[in-house]
Backbone as CSV, one residue per row, in Angstrom:
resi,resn,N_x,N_y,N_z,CA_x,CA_y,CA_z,C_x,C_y,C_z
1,UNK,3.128,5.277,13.161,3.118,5.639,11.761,4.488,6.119,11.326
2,UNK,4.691,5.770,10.632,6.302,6.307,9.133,5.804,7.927,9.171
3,UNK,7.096,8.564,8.571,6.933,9.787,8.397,6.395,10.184,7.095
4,UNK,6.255,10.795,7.018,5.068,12.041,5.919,4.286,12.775,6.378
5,UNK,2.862,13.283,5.128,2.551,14.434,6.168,1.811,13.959,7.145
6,UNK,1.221,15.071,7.667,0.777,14.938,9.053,-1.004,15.046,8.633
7,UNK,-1.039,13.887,9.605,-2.480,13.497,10.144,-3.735,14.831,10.222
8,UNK,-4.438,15.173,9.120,-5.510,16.127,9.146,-6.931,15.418,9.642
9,UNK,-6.507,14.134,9.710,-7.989,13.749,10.604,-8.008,13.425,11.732
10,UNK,-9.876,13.297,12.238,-10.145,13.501,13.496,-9.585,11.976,14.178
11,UNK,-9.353,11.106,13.680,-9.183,9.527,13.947,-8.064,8.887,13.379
12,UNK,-7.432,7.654,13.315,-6.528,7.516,12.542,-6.948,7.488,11.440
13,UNK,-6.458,6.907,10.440,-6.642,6.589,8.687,-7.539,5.383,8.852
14,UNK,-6.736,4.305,9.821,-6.870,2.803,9.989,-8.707,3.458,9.994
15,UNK,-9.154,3.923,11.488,-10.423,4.475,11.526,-11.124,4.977,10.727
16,UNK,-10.747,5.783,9.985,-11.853,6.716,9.200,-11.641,6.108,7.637
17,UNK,-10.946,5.058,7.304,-11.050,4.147,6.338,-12.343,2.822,6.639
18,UNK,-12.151,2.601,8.461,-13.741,1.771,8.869,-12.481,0.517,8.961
19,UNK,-11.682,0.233,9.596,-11.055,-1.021,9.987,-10.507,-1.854,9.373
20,UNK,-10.311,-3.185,9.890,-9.811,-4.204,9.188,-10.575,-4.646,7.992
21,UNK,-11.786,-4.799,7.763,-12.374,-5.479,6.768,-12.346,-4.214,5.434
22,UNK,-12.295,-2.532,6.203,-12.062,-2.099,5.020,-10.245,-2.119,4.415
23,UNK,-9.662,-2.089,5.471,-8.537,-2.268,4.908,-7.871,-4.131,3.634
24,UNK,-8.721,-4.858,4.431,-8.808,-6.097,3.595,-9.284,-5.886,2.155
25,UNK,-10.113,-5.472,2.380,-10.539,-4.757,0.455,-10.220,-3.879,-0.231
26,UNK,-9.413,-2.998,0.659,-8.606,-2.526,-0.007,-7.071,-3.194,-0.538
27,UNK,-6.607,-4.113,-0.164,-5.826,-4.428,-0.025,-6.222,-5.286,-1.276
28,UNK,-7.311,-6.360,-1.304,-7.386,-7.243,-2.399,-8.201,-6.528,-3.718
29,UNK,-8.150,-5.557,-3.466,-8.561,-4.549,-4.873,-7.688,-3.930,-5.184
30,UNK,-6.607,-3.959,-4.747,-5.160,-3.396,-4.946,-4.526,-4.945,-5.751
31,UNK,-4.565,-5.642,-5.230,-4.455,-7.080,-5.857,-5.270,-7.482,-7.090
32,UNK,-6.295,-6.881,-6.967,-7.068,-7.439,-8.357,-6.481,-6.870,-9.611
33,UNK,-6.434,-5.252,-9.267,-5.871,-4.247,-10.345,-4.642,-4.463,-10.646
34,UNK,-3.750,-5.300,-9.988,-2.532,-5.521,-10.412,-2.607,-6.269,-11.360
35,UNK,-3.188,-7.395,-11.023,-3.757,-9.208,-11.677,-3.869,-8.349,-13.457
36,UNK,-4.994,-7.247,-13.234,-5.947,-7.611,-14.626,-5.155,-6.196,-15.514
37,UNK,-4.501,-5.573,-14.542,-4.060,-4.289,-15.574,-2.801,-4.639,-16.293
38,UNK,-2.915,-4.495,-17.902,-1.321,-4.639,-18.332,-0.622,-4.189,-18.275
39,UNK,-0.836,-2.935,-17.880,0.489,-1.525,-17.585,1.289,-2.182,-16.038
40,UNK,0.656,-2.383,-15.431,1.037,-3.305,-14.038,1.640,-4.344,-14.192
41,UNK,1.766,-4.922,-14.977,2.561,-6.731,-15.453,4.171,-6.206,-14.659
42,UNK,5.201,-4.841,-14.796,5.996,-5.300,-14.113,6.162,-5.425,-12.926
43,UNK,4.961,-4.680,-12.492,5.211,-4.962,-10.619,4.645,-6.160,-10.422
44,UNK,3.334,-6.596,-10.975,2.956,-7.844,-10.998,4.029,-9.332,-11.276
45,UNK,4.455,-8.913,-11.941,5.603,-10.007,-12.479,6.922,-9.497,-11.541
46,UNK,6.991,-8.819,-10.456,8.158,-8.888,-9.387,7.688,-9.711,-8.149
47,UNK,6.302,-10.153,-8.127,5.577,-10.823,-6.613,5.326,-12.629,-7.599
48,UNK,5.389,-13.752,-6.329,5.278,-14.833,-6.888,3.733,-15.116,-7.656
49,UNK,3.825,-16.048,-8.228,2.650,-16.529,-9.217,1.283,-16.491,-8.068
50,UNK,1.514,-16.976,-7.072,0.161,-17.154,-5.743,0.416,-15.351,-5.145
51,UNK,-0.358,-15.097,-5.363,-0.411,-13.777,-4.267,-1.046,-14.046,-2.560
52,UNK,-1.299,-15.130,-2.468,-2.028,-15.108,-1.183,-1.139,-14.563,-0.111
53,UNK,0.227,-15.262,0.133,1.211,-14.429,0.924,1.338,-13.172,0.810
54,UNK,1.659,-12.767,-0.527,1.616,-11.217,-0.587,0.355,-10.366,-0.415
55,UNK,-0.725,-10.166,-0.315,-1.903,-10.097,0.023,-2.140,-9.840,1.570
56,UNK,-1.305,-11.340,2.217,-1.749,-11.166,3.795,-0.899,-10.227,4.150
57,UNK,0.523,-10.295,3.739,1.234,-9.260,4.185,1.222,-8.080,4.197
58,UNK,0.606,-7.363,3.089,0.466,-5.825,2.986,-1.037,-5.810,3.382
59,UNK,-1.869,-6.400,3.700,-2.913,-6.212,4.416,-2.651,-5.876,6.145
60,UNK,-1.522,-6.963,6.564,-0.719,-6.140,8.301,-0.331,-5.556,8.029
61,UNK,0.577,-5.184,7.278,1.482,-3.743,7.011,0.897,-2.441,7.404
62,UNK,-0.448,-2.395,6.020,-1.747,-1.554,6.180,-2.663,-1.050,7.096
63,UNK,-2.647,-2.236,8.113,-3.349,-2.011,9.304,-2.373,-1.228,10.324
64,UNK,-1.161,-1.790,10.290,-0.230,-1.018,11.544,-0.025,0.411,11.135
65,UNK,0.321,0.806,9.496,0.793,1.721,8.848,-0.329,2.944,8.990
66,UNK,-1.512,2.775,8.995,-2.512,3.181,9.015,-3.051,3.536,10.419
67,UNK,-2.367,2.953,11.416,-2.654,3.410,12.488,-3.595,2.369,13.176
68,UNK,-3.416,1.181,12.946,-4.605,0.070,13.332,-3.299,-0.854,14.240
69,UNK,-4.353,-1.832,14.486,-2.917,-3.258,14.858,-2.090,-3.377,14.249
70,UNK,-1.230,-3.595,14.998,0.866,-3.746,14.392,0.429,-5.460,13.991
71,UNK,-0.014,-5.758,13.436,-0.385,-7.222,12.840,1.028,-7.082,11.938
72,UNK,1.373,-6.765,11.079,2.813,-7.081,10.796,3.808,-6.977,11.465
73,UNK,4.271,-6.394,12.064,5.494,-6.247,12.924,5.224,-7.714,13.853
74,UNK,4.433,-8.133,14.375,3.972,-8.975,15.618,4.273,-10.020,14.570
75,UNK,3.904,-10.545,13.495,4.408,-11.904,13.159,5.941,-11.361,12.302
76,UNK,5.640,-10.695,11.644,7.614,-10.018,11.018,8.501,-9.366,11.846
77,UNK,8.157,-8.817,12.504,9.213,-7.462,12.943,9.192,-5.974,12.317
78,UNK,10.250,-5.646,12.679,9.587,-4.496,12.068,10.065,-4.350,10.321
79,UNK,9.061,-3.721,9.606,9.175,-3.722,8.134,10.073,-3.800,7.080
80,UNK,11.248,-2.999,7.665,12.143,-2.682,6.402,11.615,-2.373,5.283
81,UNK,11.109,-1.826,5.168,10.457,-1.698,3.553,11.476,-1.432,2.776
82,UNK,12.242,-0.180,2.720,13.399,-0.066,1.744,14.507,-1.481,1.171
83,UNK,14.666,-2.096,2.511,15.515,-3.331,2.613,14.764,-4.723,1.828
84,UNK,13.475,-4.937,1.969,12.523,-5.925,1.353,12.340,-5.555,0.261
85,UNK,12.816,-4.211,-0.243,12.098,-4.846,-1.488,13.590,-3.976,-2.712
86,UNK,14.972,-3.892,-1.675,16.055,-4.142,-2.546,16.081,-4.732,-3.775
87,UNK,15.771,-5.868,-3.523,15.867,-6.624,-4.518,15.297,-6.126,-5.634
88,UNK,14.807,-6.040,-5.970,13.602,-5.339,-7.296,13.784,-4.059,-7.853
89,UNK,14.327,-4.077,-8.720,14.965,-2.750,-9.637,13.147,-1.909,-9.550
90,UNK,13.355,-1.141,-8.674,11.535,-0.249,-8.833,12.339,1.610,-9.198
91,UNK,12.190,2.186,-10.388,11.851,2.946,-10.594,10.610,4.076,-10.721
92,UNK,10.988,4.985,-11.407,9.853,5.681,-11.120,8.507,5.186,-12.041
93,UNK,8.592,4.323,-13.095,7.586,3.849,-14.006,7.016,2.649,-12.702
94,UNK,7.344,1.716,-12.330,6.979,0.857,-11.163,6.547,1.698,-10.134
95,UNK,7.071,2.720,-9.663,5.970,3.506,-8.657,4.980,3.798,-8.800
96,UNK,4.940,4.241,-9.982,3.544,5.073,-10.937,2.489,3.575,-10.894
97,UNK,3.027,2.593,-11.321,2.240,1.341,-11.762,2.060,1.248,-9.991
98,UNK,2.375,1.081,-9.097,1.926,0.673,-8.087,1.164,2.166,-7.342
99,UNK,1.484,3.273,-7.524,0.324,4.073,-6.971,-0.840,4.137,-8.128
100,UNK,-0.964,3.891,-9.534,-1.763,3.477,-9.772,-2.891,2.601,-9.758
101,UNK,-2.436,1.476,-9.320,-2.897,0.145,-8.580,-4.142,0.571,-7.293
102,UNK,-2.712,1.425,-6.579,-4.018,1.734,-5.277,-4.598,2.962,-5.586
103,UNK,-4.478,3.610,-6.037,-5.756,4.808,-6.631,-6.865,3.981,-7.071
104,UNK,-6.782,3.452,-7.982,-7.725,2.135,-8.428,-8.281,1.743,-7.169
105,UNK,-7.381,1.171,-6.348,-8.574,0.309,-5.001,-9.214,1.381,-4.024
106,UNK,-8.448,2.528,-3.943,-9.169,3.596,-3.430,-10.835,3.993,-3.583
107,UNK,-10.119,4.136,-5.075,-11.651,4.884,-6.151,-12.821,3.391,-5.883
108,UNK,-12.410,2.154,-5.851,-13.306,1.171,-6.138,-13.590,1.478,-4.198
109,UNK,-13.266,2.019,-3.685,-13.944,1.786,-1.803,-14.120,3.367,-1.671
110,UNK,-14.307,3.857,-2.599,-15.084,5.501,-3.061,-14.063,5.993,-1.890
111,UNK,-12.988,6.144,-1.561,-12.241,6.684,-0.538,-12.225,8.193,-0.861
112,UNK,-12.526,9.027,-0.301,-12.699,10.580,-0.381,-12.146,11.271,0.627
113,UNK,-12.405,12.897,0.128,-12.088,13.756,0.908,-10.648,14.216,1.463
114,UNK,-10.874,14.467,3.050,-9.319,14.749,3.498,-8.870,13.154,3.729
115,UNK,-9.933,12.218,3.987,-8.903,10.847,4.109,-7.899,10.442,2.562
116,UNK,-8.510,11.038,1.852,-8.118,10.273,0.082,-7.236,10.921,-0.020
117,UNK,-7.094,12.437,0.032,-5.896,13.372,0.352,-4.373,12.980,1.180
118,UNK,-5.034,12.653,2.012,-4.242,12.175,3.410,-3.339,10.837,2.679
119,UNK,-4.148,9.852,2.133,-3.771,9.026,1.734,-3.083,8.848,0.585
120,UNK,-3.594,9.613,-0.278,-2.444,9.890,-1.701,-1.133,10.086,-1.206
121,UNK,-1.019,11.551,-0.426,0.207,11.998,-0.041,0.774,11.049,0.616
122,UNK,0.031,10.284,1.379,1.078,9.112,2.114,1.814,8.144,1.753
123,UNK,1.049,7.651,0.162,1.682,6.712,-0.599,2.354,7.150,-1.486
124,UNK,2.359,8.092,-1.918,3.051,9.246,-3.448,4.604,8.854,-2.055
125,UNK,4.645,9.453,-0.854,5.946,9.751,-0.110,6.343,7.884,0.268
126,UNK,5.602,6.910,0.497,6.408,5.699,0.915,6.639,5.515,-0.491
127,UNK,6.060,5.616,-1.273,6.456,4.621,-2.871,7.568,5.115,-3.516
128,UNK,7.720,6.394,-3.690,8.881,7.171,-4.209,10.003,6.811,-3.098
129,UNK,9.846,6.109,-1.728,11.368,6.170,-0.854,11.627,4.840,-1.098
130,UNK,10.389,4.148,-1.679,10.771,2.427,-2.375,11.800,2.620,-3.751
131,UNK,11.722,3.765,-4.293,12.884,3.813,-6.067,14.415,3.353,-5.267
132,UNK,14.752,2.618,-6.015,16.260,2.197,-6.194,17.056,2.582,-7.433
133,UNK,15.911,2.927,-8.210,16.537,3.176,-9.449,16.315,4.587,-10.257
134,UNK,17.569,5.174,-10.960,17.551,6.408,-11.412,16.297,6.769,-11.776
């Protein structure tokens, strides 16, 4: 796992989220809310017209990040996240639109408690180290 805070549960995240298939829906309910929300159009409009690539990818990401199989690293390497996603002027309005996004897929997989906790703070700290911009 990346740094932030520290792990208050009994299992990983990957675990007490319930695995790959929950991380898959989370992942494409994070995708849907992008698709249909208009406040989202600019992060939406920074990924290509097909999301299927982007989809599979932050679905391994998710799983390794989370404490599950390194399924991304094993076909990518390791992430770069800061470096991948250079390209893309993401301020703090694009952070907001993308932790909005997954609050949304959270709330739709009723994610609670100290895991939802756990998990806010985890993405509030990777998304804000994604800004490139003032």
């Amino acid at each position: 796992m990346q740094s932030g805070p520290e792990n208050p549960l009994d299992r990983t995240p990957f675990e007490e989220l319930g695995g790959e298939d929950r991380v898959r829906a989370l992942t494409d309910a994070f995708y849907d809310r992008m698709e249909q929300d208009p406040t989202a159009k600019p992060i939406r409009d920074m990924h290509p017209e097909d999301l299927t690539e982007s989809r599979q990818k932050l679905f391994e990401f998710l799983c390794g990040w989370l404490g599950g199989p390194q399924l991304y690293v094993k076909k990518h390497g390791h992430p770069r996240l800061r470096m991948r996603h250079m390209p893309f002027a993401i301020g703090e309005a694009e952070r907001d639109q993308w932790l909005n996004c997954m609050a949304f897929a959270m709330d739709q997989l009723t994610v609670q408690g100290k895991l939802r906790d756990f998990l806010d703070a985890r993405f509030a700290h990777v998304a804000d180290f994604m800004r490139n911009q003032g």
